[in-house]
Structures are given as structure tokens and as C-alpha cells.
C-alpha positions in Angstrom: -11.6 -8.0 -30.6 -10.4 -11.5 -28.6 -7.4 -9.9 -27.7 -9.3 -6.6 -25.9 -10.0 -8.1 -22.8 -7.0 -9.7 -22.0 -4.7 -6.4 -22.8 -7.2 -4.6 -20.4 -6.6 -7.1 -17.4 -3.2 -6.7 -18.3 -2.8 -3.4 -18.3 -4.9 -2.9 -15.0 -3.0 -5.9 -13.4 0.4 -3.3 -14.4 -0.9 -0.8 -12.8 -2.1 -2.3 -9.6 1.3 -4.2 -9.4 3.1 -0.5 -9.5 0.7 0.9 -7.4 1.8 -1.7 -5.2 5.3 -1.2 -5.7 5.3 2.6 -4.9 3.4 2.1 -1.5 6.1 -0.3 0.0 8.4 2.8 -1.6 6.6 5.4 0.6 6.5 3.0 3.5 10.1 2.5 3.6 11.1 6.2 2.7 8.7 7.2 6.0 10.4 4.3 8.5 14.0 5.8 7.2 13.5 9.5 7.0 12.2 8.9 10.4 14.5 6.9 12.1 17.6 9.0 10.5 16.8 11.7 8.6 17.1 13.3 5.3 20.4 13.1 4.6 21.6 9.7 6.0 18.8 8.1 4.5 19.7 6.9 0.7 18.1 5.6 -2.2 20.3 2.7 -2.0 18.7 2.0 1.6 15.3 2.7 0.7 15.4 0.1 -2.2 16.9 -2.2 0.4 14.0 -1.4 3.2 11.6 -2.0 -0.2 11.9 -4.9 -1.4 13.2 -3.7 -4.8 16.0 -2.2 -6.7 17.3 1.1 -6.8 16.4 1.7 -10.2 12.8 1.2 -9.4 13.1 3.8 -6.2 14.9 6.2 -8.7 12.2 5.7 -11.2 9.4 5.6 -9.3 10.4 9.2 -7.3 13.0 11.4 -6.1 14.1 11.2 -3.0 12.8 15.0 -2.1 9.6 13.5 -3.9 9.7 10.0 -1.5 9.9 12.4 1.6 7.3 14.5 0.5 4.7 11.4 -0.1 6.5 9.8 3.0 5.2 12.2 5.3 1.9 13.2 3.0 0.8 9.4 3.9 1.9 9.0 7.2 0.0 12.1 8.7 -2.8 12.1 6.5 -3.3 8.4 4.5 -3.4 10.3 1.1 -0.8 11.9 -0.7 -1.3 15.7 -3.0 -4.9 16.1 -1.3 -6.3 19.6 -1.9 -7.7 19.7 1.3 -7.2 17.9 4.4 -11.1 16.7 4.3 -10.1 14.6 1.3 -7.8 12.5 2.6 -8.5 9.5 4.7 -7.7 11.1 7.9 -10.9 13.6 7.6 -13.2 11.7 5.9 -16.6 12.4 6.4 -16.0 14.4 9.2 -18.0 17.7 7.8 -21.1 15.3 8.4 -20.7 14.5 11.9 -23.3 15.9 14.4 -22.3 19.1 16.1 -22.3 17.6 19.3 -19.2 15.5 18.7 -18.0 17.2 15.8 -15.3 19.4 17.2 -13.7 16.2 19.4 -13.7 14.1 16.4 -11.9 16.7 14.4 -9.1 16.9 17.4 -8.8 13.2 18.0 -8.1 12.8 14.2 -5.0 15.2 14.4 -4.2 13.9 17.4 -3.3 10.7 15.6 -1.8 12.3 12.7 0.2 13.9 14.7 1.4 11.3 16.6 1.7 9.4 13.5 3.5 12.2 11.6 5.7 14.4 14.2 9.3 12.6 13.6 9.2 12.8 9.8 7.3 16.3 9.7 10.8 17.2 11.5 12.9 16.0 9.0 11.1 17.9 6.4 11.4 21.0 7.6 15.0 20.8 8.5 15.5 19.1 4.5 13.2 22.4 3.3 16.8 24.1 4.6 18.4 23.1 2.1 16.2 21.4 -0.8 14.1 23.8 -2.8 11.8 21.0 -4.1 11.2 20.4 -0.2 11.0 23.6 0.6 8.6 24.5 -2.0 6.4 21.5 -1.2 6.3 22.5 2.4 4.9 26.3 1.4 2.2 24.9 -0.2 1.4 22.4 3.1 1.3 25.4 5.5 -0.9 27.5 2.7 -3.5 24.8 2.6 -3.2 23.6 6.0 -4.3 27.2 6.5 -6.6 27.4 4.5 -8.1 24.1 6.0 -8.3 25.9 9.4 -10.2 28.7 8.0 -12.6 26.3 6.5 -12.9 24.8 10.2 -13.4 27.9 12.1 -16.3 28.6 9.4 -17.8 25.4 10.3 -17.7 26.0 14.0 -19.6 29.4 13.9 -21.8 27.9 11.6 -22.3 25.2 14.3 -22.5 27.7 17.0 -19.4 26.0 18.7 -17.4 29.1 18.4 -18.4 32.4 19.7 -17.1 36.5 19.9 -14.6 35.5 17.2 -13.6 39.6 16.6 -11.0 38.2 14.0 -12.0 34.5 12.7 -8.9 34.3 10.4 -6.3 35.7 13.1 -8.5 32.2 15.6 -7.7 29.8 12.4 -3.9 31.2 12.9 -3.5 30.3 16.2 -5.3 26.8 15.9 -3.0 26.1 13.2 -0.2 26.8 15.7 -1.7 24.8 18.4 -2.3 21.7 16.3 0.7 21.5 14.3 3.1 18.4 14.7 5.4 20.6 16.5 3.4 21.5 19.6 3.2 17.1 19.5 6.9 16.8 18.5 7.4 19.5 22.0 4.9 18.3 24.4 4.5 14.6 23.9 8.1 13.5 22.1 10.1 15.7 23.9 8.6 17.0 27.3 6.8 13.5 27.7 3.3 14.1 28.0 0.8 11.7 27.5 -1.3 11.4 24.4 -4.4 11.9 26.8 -2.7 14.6 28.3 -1.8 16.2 25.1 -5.4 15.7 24.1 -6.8 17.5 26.9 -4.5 20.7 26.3 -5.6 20.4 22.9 -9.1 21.0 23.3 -9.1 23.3 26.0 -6.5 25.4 24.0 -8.6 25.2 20.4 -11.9 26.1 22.8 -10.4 29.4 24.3 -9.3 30.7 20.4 -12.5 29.7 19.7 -14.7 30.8 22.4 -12.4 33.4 23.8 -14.9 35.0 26.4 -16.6 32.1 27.3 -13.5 30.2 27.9 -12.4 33.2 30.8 
């Protein structure tokens, strides 16, 4: 009975310490797989980046596992959520007033996006080739989809969005509008500002949304 505390402290301490250990992982898999891309970017390196030894990369993930979690944590804070409103990125934002509800949502993804555009590339050019990627990524678009269904339920219920003839063709094209690629285009590449970007953003989301009212 003496000894049952102690191995619990232990054992918790263990697990905290790998916790720790596989979040300076994911860190350093998301600066490389960014910087570099899939291919260049090796275990050897990401050990290196780390802190740690390749062994401990190798047995803490794969590397189509690291990029996964990589970019999983960069966009969103969490990694394998269900649904974007479990993750730290959306938290609490089903509670917010309707007033300021619809900006908060977009300012969120704004800074996902900005956070997660460069590495969200290198996934999908590594779902090309890697079926564990590839896989993975299915099951991002199917519940980032599903997410935006959920959202353009909560704007009719809000009264936000109006004359929606086909609410799941509007969650379709929101999906489009916010992905990391229309950031990755606009911002990265055709070098808009982040307020800029913003704007577009909303008055884009607003005319799926409101489609008569926005005319």
C-alpha cells in the first residue's frame, strides 16, 4: 500500500514527460514539412529539430503520422478532433451571441489559415503519393464538410442566413471559400493582406449565405 502512491506519480510523471516529448515531435515535423516539404524532410532531421533521437521520432510516429498531427495542430491546436468545434481553435464559439457570432467564426479560420496554409500544401501534394496521407486527408475534407453543414444550420437558426434554396450545396461553397487554399492563393501568393483577405472572406461567406440580400 506505501508503494501506491509513488508508482502513480510515477507513472503520471511518464506520461506527462512523453506527452511532452511528442509535442516538441509535432512542432518540429510542422516547422520542417513547412519549410521543405514531405519528401526532403527526414526523420533523421526531425529528431535533430526535436531535441531527441531518431528512435524516439520513429517510435513515437510515422512520418505520414508526424505530418498528419503536424498540420492537425498547427491549423486547429488539437490533433484527431471529431469536429472542428472540439479543438482549441472553435472553442466555445457555438455560445457566442448572434451578433458577433459569424465574425468570430471567420476570424478563427482566418488564423488557422494563416497558421496552416504552407503545411496544408505539403499534405496534399504527400496524399499523391502516400496512401496513409491520402486516406487521412479524405477523412479531413468529409468532416470539414460536415462541419460546414453544422455551421450553415446555425446561421439559419440565428437568422444570419436567408433564401438558402440548397443549404448543403451554401456549406459547399463556404467550404471552398475558407479553405487554406483560397489563403495559400490570395494572401501567400497574390499578396493580399490578412485584412484584406478578411474582408473578401466575409463578404464572400455573406453572399452564399444570404444570396438575395447580398445582390
Amino acid at each position: 500500500m506505501p508503494e501506491a502512491v509513488p508508482r502513480a506519480y510515477r507513472s503520471e510523471l511518464r506520461a506527462r514527460q512523453a506527452q511532452e516529448t511528442r509535442s516538441r515531435i509535432i512542432a518540429a515535423s510542422a516547422l520542417l514539412f513547412a519549410g521543405q516539404g514531405y519528401q526532403a524532410t527526414t526523420i533523421a532531421a526531425i529528431a535533430r529539430e526535436a531535441g531527441v533521437s531518431a528512435e524516439t521520432v520513429k517510435t513515437t510516429a510515422s512520418k505520414a503520422e508526424l505530418l498528419i498531427a503536424a498540420f492537425e495542430v498547427t491549423f486547429s491546436g488539437s490533433e484527431a478532433a471529431a469536429s472542428l468545434t472540439d479543438t482549441e481553435v472553435a472553442s466555445g464559439v457555438l455560445d457566442l451571441p448572434d451578433e458577433v457570432f459569424l465574425d468570430a467564426v471567420l476570424t478563427q479560420i482566418t488564423a488557422a489559415n494563416a497558421r496552416g496554409h504552407a503545411i496544408w500544401t505539403v499534405l496534399l501534394g504527400a496524399a499523391l503519393s502516400d496512401p496513409v496521407v491520402d486516406d487521412a486527408l479524405r477523412g479531413m475534407l468529409e468532416r470539414r464538410r460536415a462541419d460546414l453543414r453544422t455551421l450553415v444550420a446555425e446561421t439559419v437558426r440565428r437568422g444570419i442566413a436567408r433564401d438558402l434554396d440548397d443549404p448543403d450545396a451554401a456549406a459547399d461553397a463556404i467550404s471552398f471559400l475558407i479553405s487554406p487554399e483560397s489563403y495559400q492563393q490570395l494572401v501567400a501568393q497574390s499578396g493580399w493582406t490578412a485584412d484584406r483577405y478578411a474582408s473578401w472572406l466575409r463578404a464572400a461567406v455573406l453572399a452564399e449565405l444570404s444570396p438575395r440580400y447580398s445582390e
